[in-house]
PAKOL-999169 format. One record per residue (C-alpha): residue in one letter; chain; x, y, z. Coordinates in Angstrom, 3 decimals, decimal comma, padded with zeros to 6 digits. Example, Ala and Ser with C-alpha at 12.3 -4.5 7.8 and 13.67 -1.06 7.14 Angstrom:
REM residues 2
{r A; A; {012,300; -004,500; 007,800}}
{r S; A; {013,670; -001,060; 007,140}}
//
This chain:
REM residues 445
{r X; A; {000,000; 000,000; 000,000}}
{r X; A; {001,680; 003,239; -001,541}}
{r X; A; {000,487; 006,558; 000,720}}
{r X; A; {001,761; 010,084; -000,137}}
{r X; A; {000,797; 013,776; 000,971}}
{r X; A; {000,916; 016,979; -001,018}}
{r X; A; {004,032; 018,396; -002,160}}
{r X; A; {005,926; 020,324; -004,600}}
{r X; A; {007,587; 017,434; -006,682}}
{r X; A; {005,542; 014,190; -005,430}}
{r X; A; {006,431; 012,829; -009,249}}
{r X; A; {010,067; 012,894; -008,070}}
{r X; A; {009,647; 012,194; -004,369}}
{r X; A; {007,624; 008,922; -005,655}}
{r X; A; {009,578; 007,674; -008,433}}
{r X; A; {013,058; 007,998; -005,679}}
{r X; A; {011,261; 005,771; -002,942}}
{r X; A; {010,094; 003,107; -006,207}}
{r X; A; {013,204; 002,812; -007,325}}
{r X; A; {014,275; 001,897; -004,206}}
{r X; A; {011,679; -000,587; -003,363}}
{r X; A; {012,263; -001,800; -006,712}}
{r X; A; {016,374; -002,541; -005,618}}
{r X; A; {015,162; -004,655; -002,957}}
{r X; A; {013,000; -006,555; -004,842}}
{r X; A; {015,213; -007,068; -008,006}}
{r X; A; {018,192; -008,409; -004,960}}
{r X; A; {015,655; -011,582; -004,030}}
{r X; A; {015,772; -013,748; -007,039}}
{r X; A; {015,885; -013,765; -010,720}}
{r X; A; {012,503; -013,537; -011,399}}
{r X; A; {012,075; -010,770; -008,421}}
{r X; A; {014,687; -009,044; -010,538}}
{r X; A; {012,728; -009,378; -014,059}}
{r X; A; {009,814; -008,150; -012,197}}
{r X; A; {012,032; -005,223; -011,103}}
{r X; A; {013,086; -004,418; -014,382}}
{r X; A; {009,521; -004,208; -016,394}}
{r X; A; {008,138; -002,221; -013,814}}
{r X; A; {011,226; 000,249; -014,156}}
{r X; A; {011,433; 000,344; -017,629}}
{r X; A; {007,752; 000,712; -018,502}}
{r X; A; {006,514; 002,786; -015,714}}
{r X; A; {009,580; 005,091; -014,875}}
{r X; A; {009,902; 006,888; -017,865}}
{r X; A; {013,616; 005,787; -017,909}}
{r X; A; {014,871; 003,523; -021,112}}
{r X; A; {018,000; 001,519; -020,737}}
{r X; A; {021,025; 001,899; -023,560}}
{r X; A; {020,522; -001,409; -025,427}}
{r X; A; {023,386; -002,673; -028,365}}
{r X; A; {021,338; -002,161; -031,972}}
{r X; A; {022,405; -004,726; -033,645}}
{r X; A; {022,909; -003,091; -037,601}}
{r X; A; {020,213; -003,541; -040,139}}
{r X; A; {020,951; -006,262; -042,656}}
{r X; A; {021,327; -005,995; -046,571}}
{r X; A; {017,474; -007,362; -046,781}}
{r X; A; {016,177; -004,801; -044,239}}
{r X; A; {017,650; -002,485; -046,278}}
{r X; A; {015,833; -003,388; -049,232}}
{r X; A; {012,706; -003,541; -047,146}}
{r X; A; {012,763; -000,343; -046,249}}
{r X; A; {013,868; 000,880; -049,726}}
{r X; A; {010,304; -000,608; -050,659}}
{r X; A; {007,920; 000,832; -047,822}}
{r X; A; {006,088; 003,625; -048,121}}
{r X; A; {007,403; 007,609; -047,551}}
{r X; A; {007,530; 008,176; -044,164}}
{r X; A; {005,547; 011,650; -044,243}}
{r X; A; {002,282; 008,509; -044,792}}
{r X; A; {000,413; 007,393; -041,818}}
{r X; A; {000,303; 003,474; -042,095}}
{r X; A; {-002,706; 001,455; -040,338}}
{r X; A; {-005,663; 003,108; -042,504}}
{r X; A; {-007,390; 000,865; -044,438}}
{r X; A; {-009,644; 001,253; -047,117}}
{r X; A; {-012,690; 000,983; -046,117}}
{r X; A; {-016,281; -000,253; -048,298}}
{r X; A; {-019,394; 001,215; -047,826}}
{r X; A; {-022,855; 000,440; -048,588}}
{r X; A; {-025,944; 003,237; -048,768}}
{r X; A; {-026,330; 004,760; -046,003}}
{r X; A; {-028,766; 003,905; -043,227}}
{r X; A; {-032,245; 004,817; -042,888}}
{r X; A; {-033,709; 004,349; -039,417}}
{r X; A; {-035,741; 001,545; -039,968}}
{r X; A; {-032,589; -000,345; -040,341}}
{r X; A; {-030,802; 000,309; -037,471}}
{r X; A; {-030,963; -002,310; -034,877}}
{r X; A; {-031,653; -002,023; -030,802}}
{r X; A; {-028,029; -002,099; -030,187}}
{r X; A; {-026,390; -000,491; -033,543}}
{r X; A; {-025,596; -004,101; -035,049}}
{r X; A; {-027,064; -006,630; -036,118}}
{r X; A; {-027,544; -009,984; -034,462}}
{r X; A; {-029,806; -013,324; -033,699}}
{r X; A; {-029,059; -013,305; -030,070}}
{r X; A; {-030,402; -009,342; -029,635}}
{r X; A; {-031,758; -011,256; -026,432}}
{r X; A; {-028,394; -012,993; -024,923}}
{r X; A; {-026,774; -008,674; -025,637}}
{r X; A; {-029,565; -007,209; -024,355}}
{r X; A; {-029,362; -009,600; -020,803}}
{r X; A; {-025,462; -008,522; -020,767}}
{r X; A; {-025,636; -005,344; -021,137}}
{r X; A; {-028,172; -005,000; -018,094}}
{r X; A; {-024,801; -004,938; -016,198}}
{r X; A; {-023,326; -001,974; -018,781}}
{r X; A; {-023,416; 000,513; -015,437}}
{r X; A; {-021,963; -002,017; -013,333}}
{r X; A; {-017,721; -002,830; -013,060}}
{r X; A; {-017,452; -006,750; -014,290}}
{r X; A; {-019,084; -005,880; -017,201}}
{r X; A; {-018,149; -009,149; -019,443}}
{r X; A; {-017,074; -007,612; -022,631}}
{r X; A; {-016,065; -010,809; -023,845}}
{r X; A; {-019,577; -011,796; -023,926}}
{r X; A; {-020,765; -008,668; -025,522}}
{r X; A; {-018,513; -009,278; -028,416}}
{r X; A; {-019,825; -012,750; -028,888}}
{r X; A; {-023,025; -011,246; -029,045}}
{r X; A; {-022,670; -008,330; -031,464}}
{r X; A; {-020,702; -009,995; -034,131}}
{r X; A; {-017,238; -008,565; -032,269}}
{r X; A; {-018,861; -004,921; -032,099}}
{r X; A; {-019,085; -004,736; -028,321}}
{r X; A; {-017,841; -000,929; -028,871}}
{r X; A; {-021,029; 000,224; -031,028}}
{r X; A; {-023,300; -001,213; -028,548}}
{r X; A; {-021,718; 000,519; -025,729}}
{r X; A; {-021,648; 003,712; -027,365}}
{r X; A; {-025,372; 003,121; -027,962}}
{r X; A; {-025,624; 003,534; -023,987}}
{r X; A; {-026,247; 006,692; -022,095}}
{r X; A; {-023,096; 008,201; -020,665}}
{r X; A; {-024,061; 010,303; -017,029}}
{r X; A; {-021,047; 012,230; -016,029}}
{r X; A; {-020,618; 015,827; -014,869}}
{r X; A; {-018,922; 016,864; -017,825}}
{r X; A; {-020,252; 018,238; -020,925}}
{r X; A; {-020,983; 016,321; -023,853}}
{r X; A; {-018,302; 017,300; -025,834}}
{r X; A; {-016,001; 016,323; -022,835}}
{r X; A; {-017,903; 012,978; -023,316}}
{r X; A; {-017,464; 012,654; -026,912}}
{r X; A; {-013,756; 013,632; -026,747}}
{r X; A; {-013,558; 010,274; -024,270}}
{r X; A; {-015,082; 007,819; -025,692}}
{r X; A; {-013,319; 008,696; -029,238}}
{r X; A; {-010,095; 008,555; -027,067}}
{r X; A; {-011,132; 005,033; -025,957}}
{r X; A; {-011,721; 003,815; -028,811}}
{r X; A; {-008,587; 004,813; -030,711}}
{r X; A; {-006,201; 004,672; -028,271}}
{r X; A; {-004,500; 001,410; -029,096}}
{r X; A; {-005,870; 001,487; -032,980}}
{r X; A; {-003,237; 000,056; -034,904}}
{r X; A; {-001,386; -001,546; -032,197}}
{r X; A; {001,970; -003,565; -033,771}}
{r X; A; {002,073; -005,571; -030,610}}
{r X; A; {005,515; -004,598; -029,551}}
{r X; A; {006,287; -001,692; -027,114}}
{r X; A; {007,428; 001,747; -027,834}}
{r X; A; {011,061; 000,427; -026,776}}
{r X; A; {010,792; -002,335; -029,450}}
{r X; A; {010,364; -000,074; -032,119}}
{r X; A; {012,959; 002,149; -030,957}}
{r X; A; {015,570; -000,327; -030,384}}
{r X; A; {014,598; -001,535; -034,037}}
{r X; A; {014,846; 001,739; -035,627}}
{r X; A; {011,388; 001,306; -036,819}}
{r X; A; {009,895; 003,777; -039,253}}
{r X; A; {007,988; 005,082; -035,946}}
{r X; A; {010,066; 005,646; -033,947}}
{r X; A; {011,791; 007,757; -036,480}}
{r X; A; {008,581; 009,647; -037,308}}
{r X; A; {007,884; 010,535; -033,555}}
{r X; A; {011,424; 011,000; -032,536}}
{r X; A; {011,089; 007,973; -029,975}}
{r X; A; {008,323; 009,986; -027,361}}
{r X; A; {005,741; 008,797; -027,271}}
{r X; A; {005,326; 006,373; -030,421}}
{r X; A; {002,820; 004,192; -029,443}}
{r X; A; {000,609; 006,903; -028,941}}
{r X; A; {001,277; 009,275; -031,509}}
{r X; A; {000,405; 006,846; -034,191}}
{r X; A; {-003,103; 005,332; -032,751}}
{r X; A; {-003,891; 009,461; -032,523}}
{r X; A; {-002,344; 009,694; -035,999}}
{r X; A; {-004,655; 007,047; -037,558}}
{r X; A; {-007,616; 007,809; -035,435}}
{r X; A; {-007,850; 011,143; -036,531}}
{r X; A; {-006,546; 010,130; -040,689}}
{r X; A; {-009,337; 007,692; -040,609}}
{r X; A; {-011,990; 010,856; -040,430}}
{r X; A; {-010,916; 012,048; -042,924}}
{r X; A; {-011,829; 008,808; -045,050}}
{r X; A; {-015,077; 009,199; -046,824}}
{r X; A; {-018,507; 008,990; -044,886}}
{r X; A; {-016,256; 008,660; -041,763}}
{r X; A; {-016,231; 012,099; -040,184}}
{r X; A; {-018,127; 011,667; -037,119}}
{r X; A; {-017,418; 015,063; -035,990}}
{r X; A; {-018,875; 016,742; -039,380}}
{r X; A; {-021,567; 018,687; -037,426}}
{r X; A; {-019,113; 019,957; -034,517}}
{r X; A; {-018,325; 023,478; -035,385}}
{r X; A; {-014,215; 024,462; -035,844}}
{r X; A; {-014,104; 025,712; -032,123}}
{r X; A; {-015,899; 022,857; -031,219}}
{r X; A; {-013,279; 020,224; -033,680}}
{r X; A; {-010,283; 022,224; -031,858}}
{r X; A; {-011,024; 021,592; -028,158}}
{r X; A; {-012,310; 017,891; -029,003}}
{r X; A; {-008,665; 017,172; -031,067}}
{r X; A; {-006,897; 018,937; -028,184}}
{r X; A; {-008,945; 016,881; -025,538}}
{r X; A; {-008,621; 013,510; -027,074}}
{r X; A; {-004,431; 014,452; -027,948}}
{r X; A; {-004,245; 015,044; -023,866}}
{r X; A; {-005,833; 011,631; -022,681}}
{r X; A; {-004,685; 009,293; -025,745}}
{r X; A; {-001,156; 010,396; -024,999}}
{r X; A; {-001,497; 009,682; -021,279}}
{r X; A; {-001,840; 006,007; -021,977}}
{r X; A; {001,845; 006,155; -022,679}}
{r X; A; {002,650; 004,111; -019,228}}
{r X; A; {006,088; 005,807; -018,905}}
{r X; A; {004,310; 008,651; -017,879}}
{r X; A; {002,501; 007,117; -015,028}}
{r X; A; {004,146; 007,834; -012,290}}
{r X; A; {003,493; 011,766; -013,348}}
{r X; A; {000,111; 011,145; -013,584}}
{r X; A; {-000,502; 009,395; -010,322}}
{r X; A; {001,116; 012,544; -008,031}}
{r X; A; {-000,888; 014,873; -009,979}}
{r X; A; {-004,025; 012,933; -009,148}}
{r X; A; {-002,910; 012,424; -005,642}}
{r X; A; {-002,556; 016,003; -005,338}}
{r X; A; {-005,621; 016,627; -006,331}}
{r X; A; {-007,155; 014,438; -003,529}}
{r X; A; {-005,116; 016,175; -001,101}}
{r X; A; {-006,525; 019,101; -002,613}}
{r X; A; {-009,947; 018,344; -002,571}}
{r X; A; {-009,880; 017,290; 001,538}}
{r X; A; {-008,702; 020,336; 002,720}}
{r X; A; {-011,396; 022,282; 001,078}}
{r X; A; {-014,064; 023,602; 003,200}}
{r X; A; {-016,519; 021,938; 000,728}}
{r X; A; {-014,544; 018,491; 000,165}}
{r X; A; {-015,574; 018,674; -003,300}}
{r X; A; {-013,624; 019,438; -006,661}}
{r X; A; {-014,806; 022,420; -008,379}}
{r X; A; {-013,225; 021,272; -011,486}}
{r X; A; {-013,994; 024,655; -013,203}}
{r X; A; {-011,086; 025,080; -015,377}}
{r X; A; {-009,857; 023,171; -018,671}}
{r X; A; {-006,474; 021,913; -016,762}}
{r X; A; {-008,606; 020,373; -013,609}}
{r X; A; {-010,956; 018,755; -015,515}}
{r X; A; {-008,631; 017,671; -018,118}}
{r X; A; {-006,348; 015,703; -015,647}}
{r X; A; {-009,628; 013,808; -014,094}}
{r X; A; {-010,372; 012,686; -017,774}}
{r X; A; {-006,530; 011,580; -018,558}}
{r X; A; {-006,394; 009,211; -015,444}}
{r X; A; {-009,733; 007,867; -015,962}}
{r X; A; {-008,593; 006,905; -019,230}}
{r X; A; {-005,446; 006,033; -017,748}}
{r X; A; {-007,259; 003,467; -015,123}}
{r X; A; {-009,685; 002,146; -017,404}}
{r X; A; {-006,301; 001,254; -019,521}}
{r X; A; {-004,952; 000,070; -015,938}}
{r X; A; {-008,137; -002,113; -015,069}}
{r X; A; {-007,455; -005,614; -015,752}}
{r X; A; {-006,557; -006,714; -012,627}}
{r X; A; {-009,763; -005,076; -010,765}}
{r X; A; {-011,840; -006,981; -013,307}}
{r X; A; {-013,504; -010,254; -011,906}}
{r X; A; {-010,740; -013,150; -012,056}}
{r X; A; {-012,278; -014,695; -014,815}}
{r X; A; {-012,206; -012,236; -017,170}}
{r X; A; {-008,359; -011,066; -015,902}}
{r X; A; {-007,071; -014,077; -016,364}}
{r X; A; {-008,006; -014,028; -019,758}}
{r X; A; {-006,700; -010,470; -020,368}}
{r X; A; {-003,370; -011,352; -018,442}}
{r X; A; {-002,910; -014,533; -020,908}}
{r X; A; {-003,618; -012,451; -024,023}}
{r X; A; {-001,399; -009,858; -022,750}}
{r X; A; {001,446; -012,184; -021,800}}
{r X; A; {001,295; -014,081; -024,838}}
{r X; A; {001,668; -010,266; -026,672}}
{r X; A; {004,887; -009,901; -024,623}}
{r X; A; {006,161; -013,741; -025,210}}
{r X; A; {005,635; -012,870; -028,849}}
{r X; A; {007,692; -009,555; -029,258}}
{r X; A; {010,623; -011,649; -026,875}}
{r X; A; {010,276; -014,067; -029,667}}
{r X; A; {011,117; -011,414; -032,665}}
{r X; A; {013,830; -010,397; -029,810}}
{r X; A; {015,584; -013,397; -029,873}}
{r X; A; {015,723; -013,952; -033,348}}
{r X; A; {017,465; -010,573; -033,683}}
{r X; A; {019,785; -011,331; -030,978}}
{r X; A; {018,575; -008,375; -028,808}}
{r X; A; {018,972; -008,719; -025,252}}
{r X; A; {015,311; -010,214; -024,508}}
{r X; A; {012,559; -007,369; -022,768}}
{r X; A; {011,515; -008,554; -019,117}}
{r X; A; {009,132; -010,415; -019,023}}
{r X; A; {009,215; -011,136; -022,346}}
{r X; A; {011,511; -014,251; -022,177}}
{r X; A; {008,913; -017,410; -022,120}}
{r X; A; {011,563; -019,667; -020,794}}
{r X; A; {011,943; -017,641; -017,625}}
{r X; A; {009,212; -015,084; -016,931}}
{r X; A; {007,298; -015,480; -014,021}}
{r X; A; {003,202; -014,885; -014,988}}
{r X; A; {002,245; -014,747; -011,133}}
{r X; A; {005,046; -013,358; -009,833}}
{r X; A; {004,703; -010,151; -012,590}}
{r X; A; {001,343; -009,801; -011,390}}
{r X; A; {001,593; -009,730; -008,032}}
{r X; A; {004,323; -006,988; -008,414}}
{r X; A; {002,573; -005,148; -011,031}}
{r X; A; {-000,381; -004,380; -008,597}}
{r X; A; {001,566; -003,609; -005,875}}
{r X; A; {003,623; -001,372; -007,079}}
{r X; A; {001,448; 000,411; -009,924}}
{r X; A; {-002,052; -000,502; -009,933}}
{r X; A; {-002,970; -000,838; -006,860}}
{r X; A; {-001,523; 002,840; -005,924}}
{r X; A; {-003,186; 004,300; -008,850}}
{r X; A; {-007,122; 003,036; -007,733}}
{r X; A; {-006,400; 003,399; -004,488}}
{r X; A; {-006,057; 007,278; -005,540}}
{r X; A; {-008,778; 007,652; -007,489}}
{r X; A; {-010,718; 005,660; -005,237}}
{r X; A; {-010,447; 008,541; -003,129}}
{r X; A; {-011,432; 010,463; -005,402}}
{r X; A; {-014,837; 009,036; -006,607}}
{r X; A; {-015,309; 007,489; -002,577}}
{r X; A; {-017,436; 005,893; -001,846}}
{r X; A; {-017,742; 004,316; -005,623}}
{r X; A; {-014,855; 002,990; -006,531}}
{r X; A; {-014,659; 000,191; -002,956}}
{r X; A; {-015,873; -002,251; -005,035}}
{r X; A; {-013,329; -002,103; -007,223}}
{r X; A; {-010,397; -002,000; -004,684}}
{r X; A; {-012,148; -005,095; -002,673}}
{r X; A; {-011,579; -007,095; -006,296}}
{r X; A; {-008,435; -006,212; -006,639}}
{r X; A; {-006,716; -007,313; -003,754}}
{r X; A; {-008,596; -010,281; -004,227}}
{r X; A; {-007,026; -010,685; -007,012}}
{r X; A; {-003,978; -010,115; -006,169}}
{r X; A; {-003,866; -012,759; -003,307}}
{r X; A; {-004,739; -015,116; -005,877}}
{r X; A; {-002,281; -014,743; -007,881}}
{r X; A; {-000,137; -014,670; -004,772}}
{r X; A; {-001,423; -018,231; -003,514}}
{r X; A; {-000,119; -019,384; -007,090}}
{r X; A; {003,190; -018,405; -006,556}}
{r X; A; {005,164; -022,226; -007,185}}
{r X; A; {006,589; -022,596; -003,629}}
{r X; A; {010,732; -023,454; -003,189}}
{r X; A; {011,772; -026,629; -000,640}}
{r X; A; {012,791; -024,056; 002,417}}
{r X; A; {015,721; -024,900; 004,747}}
{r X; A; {014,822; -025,258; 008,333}}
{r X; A; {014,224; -022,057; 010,334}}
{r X; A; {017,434; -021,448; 012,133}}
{r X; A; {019,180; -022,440; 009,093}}
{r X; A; {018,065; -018,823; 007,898}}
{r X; A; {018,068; -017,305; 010,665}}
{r X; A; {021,691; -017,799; 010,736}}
{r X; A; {021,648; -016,635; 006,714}}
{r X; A; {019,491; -014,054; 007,364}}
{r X; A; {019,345; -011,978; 010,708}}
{r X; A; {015,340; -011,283; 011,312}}
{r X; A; {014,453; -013,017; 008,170}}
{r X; A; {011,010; -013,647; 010,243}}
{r X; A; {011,035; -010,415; 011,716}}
{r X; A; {008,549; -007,747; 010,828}}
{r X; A; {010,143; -004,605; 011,223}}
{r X; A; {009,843; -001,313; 010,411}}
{r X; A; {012,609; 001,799; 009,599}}
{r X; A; {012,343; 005,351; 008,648}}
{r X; A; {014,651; 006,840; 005,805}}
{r X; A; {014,677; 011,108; 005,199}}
{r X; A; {014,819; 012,516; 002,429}}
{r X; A; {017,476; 014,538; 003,965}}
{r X; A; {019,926; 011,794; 003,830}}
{r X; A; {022,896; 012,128; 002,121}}
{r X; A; {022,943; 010,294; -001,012}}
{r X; A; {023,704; 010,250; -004,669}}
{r X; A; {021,382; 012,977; -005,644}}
{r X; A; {023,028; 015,469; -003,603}}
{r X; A; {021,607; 018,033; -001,420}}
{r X; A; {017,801; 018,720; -001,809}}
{r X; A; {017,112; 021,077; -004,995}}
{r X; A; {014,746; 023,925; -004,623}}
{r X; A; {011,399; 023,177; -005,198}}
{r X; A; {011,580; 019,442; -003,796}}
{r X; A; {009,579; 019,082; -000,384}}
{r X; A; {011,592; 017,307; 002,344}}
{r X; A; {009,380; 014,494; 003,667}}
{r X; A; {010,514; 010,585; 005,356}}
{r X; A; {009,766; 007,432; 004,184}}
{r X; A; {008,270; 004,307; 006,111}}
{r X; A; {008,436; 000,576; 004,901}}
{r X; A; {007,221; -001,939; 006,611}}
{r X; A; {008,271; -005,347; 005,420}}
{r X; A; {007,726; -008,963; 006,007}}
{r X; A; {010,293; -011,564; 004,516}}
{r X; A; {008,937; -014,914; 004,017}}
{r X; A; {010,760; -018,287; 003,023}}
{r X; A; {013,615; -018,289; 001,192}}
{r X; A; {017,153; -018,493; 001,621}}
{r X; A; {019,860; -016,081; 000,573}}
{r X; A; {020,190; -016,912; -003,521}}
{r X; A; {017,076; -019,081; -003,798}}
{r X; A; {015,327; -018,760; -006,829}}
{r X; A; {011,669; -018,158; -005,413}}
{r X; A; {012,005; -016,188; -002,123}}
{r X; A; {008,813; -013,942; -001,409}}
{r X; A; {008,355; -011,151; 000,113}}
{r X; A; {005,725; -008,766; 000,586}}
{r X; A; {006,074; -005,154; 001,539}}
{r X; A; {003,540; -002,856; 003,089}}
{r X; A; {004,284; 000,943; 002,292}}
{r X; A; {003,290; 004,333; 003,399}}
{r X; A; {005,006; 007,390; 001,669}}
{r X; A; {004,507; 010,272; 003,327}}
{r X; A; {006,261; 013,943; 001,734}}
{r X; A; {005,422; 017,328; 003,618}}
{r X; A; {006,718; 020,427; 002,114}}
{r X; A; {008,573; 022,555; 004,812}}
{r X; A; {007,915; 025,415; 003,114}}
{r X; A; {003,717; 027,302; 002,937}}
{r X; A; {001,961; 026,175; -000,412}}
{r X; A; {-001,152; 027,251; -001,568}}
{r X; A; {-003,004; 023,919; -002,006}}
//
């Protein structure tokens, strides 16, 4: 459990006490280390110098043959028949014999668990249209609405099924196009927004150019924030804004400027891309297979490069249970938690499922023989022990004296080491820990 206060730089503060945490863990085992690793790379903003290996003669000629760069790949050509007349539009937007079975699943539309799986089954794998065919409530206005739900939908259009570091490491065409920030996510918001411009596909035709402007700006702000490198930005921001909001005399959000309610619509996109793992465990088991099956395929196209192989990418060593357990603790959790807070009481539900969740994939951690308990308590001093120390940001340490602008703050860890011995594969350990930073220094919250 990740708990932080309101300060100048809680970005920095948050990403100096991960990366720590993240030391520890990567010093128990080899699979605690790949753990360590994905987490770093993907959620720290921070990419590791890798060895290119040089293109070959035939890539060369391959890319002699692809298209100019200055073209947005992914849009396809699309056929149309006559347009629709409303006597041909179904209940849900498409057509289907079981109109029954969708109708029964999408009683639960409103409701978190909703089986989507199902509803693409149903709809001819168009669970999208019959979603969008539901009524959004929200406090925000409808273009605000629009401008998410287009964001939704196009925010992994396209997808390669590689990550942003892939395509960088393989000097992709991408990459090159969006000067490596970013890449991912410039090109879904590329496409999304070419494939308007196809014919009978601009949605937004009857938006007026003020109107087009703040939607492109709005959907540009949330797609990009899917980018999970920038997570750990996101998260302090949002945590700030909880802080904010409980030391109001009100203890409500006003939201009544374009930045404020911009940042509530970039992390809800940002959690609904962060959900899986709050989902029941049916239906994230089957997102955690697809997804690691994704990452087993791009360490696949790794190896037979002979790059150094992504973590948890390798299917020889990568731990499924172990990379779950770690990813909730140390990035999902701490994000719903937050906005948890923010929606409270709505979002307990969700939390409840999560750590559910998580335990489960805990309990399927494969369990190591264990020498006998003196045998690591020799190893080990306090293996057993739960314990608890404090470590200031004041310290002296590698960063050097505190800049200006950074809040001074402590933070509180309190672990408990389970089986293992020093250099066994599969020792465990789970951490419990509160960040707290408090800025010395009045701020206006």
């Amino acid at each position: 459990k990740f708990h932080f206060y309101v300060c100048v730089s809680p970005s920095l503060q948050f990403k100096r006490m991960l990366n720590r945490e993240l030391t520890h863990l990567s010093e128990m085992s080899r699979s605690g280390n790949q753990v360590s690793e994905y987490i770093s790379n993907t959620f720290l903003d921070k990419q590791n110098d890798v060895e290119i290996p040089s293109p070959t003669q035939k890539d060369r000629e391959k890319k002699k043959k692809q298209q100019l760069m200055t073209q947005i790949s992914g849009v396809k050509k699309l056929m149309h028949s006559s347009s629709l007349n409303n006597t041909s539009i179904s209940r849900f937007g498409v057509k289907t014999e079981k109109e029954d079975h969708l109708a029964k699943e999408l009683e639960d539309l409103n409701k978190w668990g909703l089986n989507i799986f199902n509803v693409a089954r149903y709809s001819h794998n168009r669970p999208l249209t019959c979603i969008m065919y539901a009524i959004f409530q929200a406090v925000f206005t409808d273009l605000e609405i629009l401008a998410a739900i287009f964001a939704a939908a196009i925010h992994d259009v396209d997808h390669p099924g590689v990550s942003n570091q892939f395509l960088i490491n393989t000097n992709s065409e991408l990459a090159l196009m969006y000067n490596d920030e970013s890449v991912l996510e410039n090109h879904h918001l590329a496409v999304g927004f070419k494939l308007l411009q196809e014919e009978h596909c601009d949605i937004f035709q009857n938006l007026t150019k003020k109107q087009r402007q703040t939607l492109r700006k709005m959907v540009i702000d949330m797609v990009l924030a899917t980018d999970m490198s920038k997570h750990m930005s996101l998260l302090a921001d949002l945590k700030t804004m909880v802080e904010t909001k409980k030391v109001t005399s009100s203890g409500v959000l006003l939201l009544d400027n374009y930045t404020d309610r911009i940042q509530v619509l970039r992390n809800m996109v940002h959690c609904a891309d962060l959900s899986n793992p709050t989902k029941s465990l049916e239906l994230y088991r089957q997102w955690t297979d697809r997804i690691m099956e994704e990452f087993f395929q791009q360490g696949d196209k790794e190896r037979e490069r002979g790059m150094e192989i992504s973590p948890m990418c390798d299917k020889h060593t990568a731990s499924v249970e172990k990379s779950q357990v770690g990813f909730i603790d140390y990035i999902v959790h701490p994000l719903w938690e937050t906005w948890a807070d923010l929606v409270q009481p709505d979002a307990q539900d969700i939390l409840d499922t999560l750590e559910d969740n998580r335990n489960w994939y805990q309990s399927m951690i494969p369990q190591s023989p264990s020498p006998p308990l003196e045998e690591r308590g020799q190893d080990c001093p306090g293996l057993m022990e739960k314990f608890q120390f404090e470590l200031t940001l004041e310290e002296e340490d590698s960063d050097g004296p505190e800049k200006e602008g950074e809040s001074m703050g402590y933070f509180r860890s309190t672990k408990m080491l389970c089986t293992g011995s020093p250099g066994e594969e599969d020792v465990q350990r789970e951490a419990n820990i509160e960040i707290v930073t408090e800025d010395t220094s009045p701020v206006d919250t």
